[in-house]
SEFIZA-3560 file (N, C-alpha, C; in Angstrom, 3 decimals):
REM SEFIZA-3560
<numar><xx>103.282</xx><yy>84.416</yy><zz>87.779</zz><atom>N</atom></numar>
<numar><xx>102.415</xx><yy>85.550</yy><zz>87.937</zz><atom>CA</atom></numar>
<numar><xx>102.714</xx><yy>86.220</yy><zz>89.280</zz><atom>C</atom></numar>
<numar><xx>102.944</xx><yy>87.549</yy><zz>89.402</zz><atom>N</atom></numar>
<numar><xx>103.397</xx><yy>88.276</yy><zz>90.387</zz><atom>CA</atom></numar>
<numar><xx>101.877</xx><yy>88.914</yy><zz>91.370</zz><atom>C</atom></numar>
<numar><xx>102.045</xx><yy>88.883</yy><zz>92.786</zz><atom>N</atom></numar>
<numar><xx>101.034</xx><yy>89.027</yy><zz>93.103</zz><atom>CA</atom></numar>
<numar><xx>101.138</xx><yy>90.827</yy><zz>93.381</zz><atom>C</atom></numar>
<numar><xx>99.859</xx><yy>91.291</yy><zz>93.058</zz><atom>N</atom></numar>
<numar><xx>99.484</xx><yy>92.872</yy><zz>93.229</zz><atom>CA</atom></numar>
<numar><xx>98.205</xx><yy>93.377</yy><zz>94.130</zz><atom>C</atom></numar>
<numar><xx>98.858</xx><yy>93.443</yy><zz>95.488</zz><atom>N</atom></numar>
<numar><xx>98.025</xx><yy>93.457</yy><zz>96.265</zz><atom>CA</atom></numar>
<numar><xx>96.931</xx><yy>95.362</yy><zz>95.550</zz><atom>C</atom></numar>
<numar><xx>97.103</xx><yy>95.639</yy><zz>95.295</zz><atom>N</atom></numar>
<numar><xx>96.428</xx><yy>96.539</yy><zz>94.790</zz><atom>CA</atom></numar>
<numar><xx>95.289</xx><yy>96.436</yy><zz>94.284</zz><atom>C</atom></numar>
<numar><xx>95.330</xx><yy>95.187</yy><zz>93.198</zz><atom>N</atom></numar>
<numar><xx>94.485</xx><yy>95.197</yy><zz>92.488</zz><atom>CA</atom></numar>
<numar><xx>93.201</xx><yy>94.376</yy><zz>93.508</zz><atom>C</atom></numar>
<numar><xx>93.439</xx><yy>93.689</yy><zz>94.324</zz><atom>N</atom></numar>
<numar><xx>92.664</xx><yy>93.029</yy><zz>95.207</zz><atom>CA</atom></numar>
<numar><xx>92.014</xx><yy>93.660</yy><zz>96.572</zz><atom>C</atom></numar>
<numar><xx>92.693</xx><yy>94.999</yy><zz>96.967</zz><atom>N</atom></numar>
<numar><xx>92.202</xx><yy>95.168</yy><zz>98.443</zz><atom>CA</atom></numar>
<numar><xx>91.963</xx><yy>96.951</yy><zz>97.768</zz><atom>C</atom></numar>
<numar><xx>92.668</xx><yy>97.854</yy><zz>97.035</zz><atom>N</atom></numar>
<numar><xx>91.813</xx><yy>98.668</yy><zz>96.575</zz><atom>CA</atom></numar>
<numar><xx>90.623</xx><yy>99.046</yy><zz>95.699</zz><atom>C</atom></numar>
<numar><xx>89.547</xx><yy>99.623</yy><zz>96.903</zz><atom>N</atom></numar>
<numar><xx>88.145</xx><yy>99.517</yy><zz>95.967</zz><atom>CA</atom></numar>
<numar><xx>88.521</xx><yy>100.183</yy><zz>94.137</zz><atom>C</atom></numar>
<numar><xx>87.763</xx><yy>100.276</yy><zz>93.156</zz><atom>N</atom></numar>
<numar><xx>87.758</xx><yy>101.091</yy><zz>92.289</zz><atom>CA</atom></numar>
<numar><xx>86.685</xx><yy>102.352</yy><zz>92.251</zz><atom>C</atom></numar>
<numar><xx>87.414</xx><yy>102.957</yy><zz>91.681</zz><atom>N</atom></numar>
<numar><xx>86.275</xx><yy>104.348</yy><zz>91.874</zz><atom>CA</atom></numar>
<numar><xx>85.677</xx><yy>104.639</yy><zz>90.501</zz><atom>C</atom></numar>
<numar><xx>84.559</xx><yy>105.034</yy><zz>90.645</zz><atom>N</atom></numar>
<numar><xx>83.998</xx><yy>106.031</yy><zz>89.247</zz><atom>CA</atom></numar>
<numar><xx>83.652</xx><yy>104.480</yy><zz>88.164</zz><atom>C</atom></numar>
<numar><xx>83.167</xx><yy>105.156</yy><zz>86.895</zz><atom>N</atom></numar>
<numar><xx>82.694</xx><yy>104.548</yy><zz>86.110</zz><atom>CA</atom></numar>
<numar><xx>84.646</xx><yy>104.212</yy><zz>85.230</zz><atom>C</atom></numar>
<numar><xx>85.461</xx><yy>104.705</yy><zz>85.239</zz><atom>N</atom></numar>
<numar><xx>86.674</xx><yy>104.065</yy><zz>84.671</zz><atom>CA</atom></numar>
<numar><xx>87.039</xx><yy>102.664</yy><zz>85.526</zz><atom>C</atom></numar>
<numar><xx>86.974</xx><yy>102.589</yy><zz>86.851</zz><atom>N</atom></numar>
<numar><xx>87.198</xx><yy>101.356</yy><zz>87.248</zz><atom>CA</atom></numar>
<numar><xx>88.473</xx><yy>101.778</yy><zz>87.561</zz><atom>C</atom></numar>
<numar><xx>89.151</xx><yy>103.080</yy><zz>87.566</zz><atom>N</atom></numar>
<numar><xx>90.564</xx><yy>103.247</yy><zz>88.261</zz><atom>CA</atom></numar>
<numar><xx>90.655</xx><yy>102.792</yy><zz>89.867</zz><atom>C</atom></numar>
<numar><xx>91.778</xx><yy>102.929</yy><zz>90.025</zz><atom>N</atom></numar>
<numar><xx>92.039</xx><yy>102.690</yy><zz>91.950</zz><atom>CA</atom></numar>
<numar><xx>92.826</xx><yy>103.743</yy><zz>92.484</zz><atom>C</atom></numar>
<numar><xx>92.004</xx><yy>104.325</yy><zz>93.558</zz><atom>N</atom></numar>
<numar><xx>92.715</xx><yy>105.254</yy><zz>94.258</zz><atom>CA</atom></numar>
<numar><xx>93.940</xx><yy>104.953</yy><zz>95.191</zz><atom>C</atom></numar>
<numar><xx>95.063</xx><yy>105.159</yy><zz>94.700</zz><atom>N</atom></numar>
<numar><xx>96.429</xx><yy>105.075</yy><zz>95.457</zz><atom>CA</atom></numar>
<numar><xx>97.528</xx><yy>106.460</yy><zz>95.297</zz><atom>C</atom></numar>
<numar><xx>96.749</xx><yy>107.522</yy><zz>94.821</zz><atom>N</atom></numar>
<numar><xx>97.192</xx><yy>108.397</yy><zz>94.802</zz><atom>CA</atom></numar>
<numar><xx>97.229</xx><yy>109.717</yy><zz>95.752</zz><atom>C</atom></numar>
<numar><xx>95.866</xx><yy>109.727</yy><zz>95.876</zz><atom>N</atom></numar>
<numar><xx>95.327</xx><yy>111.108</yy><zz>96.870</zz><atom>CA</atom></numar>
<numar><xx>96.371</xx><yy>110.211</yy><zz>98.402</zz><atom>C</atom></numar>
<numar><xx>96.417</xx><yy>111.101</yy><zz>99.709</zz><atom>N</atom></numar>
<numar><xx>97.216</xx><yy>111.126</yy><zz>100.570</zz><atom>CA</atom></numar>
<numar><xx>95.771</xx><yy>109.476</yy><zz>101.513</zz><atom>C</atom></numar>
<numar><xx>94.615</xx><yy>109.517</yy><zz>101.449</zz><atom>N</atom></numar>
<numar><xx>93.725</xx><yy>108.620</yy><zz>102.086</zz><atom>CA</atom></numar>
<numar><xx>94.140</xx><yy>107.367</yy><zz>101.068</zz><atom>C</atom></numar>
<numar><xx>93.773</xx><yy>107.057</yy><zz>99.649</zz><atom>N</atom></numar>
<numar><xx>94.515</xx><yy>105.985</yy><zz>99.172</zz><atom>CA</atom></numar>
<numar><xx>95.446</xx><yy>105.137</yy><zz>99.518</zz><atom>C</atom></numar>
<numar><xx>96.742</xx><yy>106.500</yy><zz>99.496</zz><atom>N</atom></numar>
<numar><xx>98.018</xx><yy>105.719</yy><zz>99.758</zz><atom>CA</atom></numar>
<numar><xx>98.202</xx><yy>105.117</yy><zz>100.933</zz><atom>C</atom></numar>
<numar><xx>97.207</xx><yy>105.669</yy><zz>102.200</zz><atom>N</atom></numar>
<numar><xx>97.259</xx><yy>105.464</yy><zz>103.360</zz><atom>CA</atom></numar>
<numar><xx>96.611</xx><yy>104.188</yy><zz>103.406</zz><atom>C</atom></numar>
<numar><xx>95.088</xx><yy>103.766</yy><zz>103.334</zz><atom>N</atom></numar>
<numar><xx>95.021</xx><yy>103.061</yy><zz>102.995</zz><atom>CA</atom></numar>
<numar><xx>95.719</xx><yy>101.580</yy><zz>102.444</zz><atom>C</atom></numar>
<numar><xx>96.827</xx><yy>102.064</yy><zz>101.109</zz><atom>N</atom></numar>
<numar><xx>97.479</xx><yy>101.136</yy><zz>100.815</zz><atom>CA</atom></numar>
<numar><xx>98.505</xx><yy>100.649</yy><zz>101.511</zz><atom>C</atom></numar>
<numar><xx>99.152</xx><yy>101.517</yy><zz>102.005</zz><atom>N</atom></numar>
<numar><xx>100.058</xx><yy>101.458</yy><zz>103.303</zz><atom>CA</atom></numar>
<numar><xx>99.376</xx><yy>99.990</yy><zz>104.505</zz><atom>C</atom></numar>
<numar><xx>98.335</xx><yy>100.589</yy><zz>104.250</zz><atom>N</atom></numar>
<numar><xx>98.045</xx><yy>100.078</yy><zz>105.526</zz><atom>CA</atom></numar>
<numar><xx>97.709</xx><yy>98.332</yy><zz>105.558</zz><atom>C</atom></numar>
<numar><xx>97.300</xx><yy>98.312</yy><zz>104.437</zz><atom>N</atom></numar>
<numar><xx>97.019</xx><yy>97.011</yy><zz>103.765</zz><atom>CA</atom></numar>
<numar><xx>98.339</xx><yy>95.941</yy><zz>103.113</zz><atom>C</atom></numar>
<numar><xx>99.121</xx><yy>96.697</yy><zz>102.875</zz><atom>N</atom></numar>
<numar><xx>100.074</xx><yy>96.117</yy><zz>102.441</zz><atom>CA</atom></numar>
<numar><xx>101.536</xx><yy>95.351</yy><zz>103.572</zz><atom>C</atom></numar>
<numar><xx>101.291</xx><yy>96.382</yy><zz>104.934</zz><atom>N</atom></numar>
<numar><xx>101.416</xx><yy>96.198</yy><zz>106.200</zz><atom>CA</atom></numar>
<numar><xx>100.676</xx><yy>95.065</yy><zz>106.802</zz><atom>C</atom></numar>
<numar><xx>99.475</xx><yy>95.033</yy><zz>106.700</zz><atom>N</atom></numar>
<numar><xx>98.726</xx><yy>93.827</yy><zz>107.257</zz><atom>CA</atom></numar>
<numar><xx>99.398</xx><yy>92.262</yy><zz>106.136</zz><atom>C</atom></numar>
<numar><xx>99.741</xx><yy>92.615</yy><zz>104.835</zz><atom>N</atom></numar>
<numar><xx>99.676</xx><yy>91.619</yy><zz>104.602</zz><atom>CA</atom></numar>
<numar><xx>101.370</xx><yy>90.699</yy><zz>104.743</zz><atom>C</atom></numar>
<numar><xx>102.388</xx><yy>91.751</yy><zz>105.039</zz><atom>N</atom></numar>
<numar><xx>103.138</xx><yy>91.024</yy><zz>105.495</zz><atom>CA</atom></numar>
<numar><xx>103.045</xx><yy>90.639</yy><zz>106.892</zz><atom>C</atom></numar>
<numar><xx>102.589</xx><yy>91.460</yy><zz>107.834</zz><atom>N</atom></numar>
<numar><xx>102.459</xx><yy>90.989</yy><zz>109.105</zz><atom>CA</atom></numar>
<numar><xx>101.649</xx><yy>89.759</yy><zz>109.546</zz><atom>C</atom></numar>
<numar><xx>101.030</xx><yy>89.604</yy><zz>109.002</zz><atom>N</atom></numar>
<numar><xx>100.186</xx><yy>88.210</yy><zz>108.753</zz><atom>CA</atom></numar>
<numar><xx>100.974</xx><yy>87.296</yy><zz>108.211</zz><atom>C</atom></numar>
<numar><xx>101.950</xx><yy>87.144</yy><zz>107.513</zz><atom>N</atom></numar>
<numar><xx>102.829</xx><yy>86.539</yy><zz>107.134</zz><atom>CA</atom></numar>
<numar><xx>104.143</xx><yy>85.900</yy><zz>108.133</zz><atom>C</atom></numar>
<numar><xx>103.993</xx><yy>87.301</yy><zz>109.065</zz><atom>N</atom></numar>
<numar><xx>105.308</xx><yy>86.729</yy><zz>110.220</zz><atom>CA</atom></numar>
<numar><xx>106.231</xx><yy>87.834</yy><zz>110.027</zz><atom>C</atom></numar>
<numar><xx>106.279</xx><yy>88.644</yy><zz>108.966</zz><atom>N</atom></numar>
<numar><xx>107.012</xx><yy>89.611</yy><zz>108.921</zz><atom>CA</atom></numar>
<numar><xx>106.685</xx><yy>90.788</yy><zz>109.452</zz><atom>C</atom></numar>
<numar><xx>107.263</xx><yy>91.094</yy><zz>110.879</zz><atom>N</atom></numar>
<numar><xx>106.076</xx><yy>92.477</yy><zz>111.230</zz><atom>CA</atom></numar>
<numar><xx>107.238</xx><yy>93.419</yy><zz>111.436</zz><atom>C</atom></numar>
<numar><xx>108.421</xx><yy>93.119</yy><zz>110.953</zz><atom>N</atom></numar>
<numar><xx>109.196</xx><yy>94.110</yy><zz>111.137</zz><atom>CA</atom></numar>
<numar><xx>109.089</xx><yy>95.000</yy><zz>109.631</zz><atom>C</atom></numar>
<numar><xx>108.328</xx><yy>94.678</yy><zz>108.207</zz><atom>N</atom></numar>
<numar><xx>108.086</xx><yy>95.210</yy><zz>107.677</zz><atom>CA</atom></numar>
<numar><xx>107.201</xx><yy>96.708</yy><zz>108.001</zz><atom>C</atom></numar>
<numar><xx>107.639</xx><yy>97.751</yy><zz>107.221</zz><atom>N</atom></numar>
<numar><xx>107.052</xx><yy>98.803</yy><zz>107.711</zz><atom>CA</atom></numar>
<numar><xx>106.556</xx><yy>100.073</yy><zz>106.579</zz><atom>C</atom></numar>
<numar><xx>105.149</xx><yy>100.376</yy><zz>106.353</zz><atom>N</atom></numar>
<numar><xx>104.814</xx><yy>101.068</yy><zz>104.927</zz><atom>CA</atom></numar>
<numar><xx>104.823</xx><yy>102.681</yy><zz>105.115</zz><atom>C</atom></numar>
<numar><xx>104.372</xx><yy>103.604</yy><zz>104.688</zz><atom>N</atom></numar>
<numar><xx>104.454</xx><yy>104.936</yy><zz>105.293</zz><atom>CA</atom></numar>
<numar><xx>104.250</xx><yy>105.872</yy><zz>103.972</zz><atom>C</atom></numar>
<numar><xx>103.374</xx><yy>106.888</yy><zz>104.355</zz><atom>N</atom></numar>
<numar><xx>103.230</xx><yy>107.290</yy><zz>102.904</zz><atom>CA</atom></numar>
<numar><xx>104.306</xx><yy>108.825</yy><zz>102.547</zz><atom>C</atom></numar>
<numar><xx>103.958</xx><yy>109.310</yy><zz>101.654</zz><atom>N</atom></numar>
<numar><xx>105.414</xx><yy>110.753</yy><zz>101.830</zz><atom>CA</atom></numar>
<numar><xx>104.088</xx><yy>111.111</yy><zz>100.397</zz><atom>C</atom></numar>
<numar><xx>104.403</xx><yy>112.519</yy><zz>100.375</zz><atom>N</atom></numar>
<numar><xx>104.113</xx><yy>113.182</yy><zz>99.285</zz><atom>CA</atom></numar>
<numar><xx>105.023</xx><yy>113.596</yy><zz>98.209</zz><atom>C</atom></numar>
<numar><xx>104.346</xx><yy>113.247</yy><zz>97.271</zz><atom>N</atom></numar>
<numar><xx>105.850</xx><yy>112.821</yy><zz>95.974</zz><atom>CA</atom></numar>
<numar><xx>106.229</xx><yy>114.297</yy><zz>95.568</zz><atom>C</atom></numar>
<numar><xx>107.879</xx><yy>114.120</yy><zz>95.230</zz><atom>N</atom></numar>
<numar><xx>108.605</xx><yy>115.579</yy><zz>95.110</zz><atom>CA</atom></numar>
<numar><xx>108.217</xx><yy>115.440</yy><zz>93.391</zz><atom>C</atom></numar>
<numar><xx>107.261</xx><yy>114.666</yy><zz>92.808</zz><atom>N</atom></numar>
<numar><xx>107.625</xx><yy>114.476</yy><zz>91.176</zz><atom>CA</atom></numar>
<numar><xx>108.476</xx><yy>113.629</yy><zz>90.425</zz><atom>C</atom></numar>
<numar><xx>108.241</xx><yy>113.693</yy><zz>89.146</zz><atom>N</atom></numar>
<numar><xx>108.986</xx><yy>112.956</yy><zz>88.672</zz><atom>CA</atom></numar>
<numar><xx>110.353</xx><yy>113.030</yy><zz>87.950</zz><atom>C</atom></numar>
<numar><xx>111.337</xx><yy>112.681</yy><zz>88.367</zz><atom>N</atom></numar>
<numar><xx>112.688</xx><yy>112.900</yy><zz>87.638</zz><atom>CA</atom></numar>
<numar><xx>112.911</xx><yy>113.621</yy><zz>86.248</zz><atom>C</atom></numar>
<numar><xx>114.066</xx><yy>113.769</yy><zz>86.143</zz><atom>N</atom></numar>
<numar><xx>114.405</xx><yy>114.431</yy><zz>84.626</zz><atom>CA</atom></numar>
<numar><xx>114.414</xx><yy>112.971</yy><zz>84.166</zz><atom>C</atom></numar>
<numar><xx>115.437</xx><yy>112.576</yy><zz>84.958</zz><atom>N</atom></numar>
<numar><xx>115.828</xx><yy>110.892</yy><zz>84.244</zz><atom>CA</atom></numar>
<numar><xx>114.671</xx><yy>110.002</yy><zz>83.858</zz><atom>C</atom></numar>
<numar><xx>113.892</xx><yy>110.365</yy><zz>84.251</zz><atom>N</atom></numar>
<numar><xx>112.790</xx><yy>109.335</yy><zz>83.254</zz><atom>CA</atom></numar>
<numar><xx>111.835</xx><yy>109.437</yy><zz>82.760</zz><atom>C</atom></numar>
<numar><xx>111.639</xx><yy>111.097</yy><zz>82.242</zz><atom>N</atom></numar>
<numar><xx>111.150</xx><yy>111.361</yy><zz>81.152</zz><atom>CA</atom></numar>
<numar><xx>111.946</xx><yy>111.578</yy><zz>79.509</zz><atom>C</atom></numar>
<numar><xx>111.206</xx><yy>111.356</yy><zz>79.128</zz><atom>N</atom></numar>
<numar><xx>111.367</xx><yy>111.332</yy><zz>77.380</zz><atom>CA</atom></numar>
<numar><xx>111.864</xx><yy>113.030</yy><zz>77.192</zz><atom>C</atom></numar>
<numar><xx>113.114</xx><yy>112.984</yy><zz>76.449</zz><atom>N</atom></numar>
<numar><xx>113.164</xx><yy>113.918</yy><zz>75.678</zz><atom>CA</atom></numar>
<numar><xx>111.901</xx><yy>115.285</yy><zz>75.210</zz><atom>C</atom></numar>
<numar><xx>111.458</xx><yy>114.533</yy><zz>74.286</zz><atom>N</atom></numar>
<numar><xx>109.976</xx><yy>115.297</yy><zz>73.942</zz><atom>CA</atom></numar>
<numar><xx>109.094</xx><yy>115.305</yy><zz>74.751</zz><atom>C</atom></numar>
<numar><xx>109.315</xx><yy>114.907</yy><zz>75.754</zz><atom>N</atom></numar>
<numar><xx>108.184</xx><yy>114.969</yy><zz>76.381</zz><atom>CA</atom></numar>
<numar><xx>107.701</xx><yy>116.647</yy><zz>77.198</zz><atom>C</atom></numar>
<numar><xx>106.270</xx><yy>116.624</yy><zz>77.638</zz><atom>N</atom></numar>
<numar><xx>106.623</xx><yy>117.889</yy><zz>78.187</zz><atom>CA</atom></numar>
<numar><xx>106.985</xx><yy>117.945</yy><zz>79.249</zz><atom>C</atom></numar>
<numar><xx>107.210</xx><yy>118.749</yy><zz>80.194</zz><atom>N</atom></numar>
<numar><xx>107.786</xx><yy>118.472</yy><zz>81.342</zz><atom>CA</atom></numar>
<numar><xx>106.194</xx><yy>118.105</yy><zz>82.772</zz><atom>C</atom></numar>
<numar><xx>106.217</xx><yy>117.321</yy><zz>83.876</zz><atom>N</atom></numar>
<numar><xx>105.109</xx><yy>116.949</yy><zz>83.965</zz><atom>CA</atom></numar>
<numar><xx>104.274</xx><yy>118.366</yy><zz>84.524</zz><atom>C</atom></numar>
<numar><xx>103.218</xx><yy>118.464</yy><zz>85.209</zz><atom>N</atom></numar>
<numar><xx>102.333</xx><yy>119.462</yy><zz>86.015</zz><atom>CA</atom></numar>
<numar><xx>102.987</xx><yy>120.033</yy><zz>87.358</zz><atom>C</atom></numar>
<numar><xx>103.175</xx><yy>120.747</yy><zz>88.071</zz><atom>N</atom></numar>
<numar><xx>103.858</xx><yy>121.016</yy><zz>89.202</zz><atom>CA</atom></numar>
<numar><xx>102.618</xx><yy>120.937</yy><zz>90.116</zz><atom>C</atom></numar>
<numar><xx>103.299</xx><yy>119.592</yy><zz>91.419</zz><atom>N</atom></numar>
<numar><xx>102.491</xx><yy>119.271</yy><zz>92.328</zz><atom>CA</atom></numar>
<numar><xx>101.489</xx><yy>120.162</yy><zz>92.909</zz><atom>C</atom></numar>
<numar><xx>102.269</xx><yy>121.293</yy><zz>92.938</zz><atom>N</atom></numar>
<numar><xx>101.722</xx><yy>122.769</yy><zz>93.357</zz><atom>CA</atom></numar>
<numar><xx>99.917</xx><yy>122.898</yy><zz>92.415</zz><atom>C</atom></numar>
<numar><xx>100.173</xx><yy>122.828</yy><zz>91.466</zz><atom>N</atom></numar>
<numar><xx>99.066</xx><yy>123.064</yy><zz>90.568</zz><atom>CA</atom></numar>
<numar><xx>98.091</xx><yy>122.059</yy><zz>90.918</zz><atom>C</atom></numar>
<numar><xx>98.166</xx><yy>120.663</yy><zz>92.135</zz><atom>N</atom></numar>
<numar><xx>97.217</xx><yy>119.988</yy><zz>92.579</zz><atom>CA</atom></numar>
<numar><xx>96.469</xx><yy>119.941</yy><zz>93.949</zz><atom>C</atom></numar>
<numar><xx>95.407</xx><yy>120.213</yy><zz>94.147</zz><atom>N</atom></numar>
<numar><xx>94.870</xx><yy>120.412</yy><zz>95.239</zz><atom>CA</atom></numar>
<numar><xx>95.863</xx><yy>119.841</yy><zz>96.486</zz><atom>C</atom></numar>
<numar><xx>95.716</xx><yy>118.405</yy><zz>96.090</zz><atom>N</atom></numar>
<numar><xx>96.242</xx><yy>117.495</yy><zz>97.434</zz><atom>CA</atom></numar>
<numar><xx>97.797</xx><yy>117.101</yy><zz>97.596</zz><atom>C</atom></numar>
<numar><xx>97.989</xx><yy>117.061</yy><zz>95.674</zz><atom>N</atom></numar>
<numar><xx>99.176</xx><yy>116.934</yy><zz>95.233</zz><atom>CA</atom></numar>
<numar><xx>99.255</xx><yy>114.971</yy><zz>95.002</zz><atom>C</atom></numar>
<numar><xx>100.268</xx><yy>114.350</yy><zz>95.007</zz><atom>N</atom></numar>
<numar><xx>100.619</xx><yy>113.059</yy><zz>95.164</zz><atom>CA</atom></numar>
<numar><xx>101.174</xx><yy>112.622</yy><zz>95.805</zz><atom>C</atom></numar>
<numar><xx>100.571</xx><yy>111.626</yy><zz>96.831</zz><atom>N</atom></numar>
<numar><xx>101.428</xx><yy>110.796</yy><zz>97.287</zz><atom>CA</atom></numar>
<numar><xx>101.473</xx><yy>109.723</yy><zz>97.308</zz><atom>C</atom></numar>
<numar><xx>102.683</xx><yy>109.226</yy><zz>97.414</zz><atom>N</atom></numar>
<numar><xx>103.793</xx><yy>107.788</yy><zz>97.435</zz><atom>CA</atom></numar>
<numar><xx>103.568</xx><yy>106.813</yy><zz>98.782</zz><atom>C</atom></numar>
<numar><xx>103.469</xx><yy>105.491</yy><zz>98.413</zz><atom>N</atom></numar>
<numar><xx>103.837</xx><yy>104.559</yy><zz>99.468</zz><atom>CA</atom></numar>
<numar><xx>105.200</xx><yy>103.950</yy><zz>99.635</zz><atom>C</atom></numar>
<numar><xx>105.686</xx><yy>104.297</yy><zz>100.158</zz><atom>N</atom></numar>
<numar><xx>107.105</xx><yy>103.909</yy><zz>100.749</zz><atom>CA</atom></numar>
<numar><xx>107.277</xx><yy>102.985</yy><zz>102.126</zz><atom>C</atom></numar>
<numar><xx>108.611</xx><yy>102.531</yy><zz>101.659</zz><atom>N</atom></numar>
<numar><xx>108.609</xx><yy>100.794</yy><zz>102.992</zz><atom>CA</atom></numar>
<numar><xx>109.874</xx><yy>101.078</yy><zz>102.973</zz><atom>C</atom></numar>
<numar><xx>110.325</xx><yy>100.062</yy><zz>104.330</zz><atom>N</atom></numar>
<numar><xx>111.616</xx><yy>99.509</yy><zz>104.352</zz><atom>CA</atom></numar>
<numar><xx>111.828</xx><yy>97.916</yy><zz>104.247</zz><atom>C</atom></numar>
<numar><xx>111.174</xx><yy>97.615</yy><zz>102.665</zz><atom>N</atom></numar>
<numar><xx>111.810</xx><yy>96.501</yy><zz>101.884</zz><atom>CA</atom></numar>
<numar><xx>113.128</xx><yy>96.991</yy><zz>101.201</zz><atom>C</atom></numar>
<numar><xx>113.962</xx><yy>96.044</yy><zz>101.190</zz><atom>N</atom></numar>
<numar><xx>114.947</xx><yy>96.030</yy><zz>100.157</zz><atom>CA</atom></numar>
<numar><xx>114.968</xx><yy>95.079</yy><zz>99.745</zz><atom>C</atom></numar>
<numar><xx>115.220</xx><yy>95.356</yy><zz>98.223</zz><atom>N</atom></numar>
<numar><xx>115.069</xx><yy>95.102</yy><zz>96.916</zz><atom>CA</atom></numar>
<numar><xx>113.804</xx><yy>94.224</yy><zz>96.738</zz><atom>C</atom></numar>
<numar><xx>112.675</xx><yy>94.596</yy><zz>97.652</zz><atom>N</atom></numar>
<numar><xx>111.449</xx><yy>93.641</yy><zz>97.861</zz><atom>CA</atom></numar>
<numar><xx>111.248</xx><yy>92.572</yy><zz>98.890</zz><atom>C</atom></numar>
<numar><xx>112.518</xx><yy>92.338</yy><zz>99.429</zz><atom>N</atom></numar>
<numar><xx>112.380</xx><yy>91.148</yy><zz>100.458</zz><atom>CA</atom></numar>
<numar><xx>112.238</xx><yy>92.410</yy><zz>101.983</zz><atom>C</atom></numar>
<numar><xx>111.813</xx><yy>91.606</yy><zz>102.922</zz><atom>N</atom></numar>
<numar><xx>111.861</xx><yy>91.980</yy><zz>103.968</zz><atom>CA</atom></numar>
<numar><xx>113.238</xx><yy>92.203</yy><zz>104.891</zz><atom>C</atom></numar>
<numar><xx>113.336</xx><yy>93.281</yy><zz>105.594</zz><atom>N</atom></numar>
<numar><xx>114.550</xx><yy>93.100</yy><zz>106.293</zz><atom>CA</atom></numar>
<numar><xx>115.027</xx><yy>92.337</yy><zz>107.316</zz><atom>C</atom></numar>
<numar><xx>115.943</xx><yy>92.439</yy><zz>107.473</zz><atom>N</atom></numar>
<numar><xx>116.742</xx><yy>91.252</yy><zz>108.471</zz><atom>CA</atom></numar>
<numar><xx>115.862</xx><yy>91.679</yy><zz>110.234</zz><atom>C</atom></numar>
<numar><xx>115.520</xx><yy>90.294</yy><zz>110.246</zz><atom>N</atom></numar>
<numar><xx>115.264</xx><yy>90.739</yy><zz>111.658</zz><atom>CA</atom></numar>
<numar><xx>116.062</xx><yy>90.627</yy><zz>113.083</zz><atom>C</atom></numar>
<numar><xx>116.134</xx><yy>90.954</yy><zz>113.504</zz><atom>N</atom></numar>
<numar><xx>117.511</xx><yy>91.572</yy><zz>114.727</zz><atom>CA</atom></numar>
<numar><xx>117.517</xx><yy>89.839</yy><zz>115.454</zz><atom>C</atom></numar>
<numar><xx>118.465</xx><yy>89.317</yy><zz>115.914</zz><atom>N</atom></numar>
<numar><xx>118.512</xx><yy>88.692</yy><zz>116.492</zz><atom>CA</atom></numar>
<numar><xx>117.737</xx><yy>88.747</yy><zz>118.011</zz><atom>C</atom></numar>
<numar><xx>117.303</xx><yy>88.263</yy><zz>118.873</zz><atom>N</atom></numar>
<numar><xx>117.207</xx><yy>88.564</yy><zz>120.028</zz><atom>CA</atom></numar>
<numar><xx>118.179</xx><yy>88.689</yy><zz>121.402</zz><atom>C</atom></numar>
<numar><xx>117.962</xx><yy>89.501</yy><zz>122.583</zz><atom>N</atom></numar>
<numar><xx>119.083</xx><yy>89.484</yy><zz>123.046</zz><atom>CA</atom></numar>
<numar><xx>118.759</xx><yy>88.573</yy><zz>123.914</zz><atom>C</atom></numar>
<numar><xx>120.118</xx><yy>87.542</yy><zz>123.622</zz><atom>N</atom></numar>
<numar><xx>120.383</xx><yy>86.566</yy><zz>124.888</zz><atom>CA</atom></numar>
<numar><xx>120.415</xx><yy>87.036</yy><zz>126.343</zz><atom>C</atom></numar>
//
């Protein structure tokens, strides 16, 4: 079982029980939490940061599909939490200088 810090440290909103990780305070939020939880770990060279999403690709929508809403058409728009994990692990941490 894979752990999802999401589902544990973001409140839910409204009567659906969704989680806000979308609006630009969410993601920040998640950022921020997801930061604490590697740094607590020992990893503090991990680092989260949010960006506002350019949308979603051609490449991974469906054919039929329609094409999605233009960010433009959203108040706040969407944004993304972004790190410098690769491929999920943490990065190399620098040696120290002798």
């Amino acid at each position: 079982m894979s752990y999802d810090p999401a589902t544990e440290i973001i409140p839910s909103q409204g009567s659906t029980g969704e989680r806000d990780v979308c609006s630009r305070e969410g993601a920040q939020l998640l950022a921020q939490r997801l930061d604490d939880w590697w740094h607590t770990r020992g990893f503090t060279q991990v680092q989260h940061w949010v960006e506002r999403s350019a949308g979603r690709s051609r490449s991974h929508r469906k054919k039929a599909e329609l094409p999605p809403p233009s960010i433009k058409d959203e108040p706040e728009g969407v944004w993304v939490v972004r790190s410098n994990l690769i491929n999920g692990l943490p990065p190399r941490r620098h040696a120290p200088d002798a």
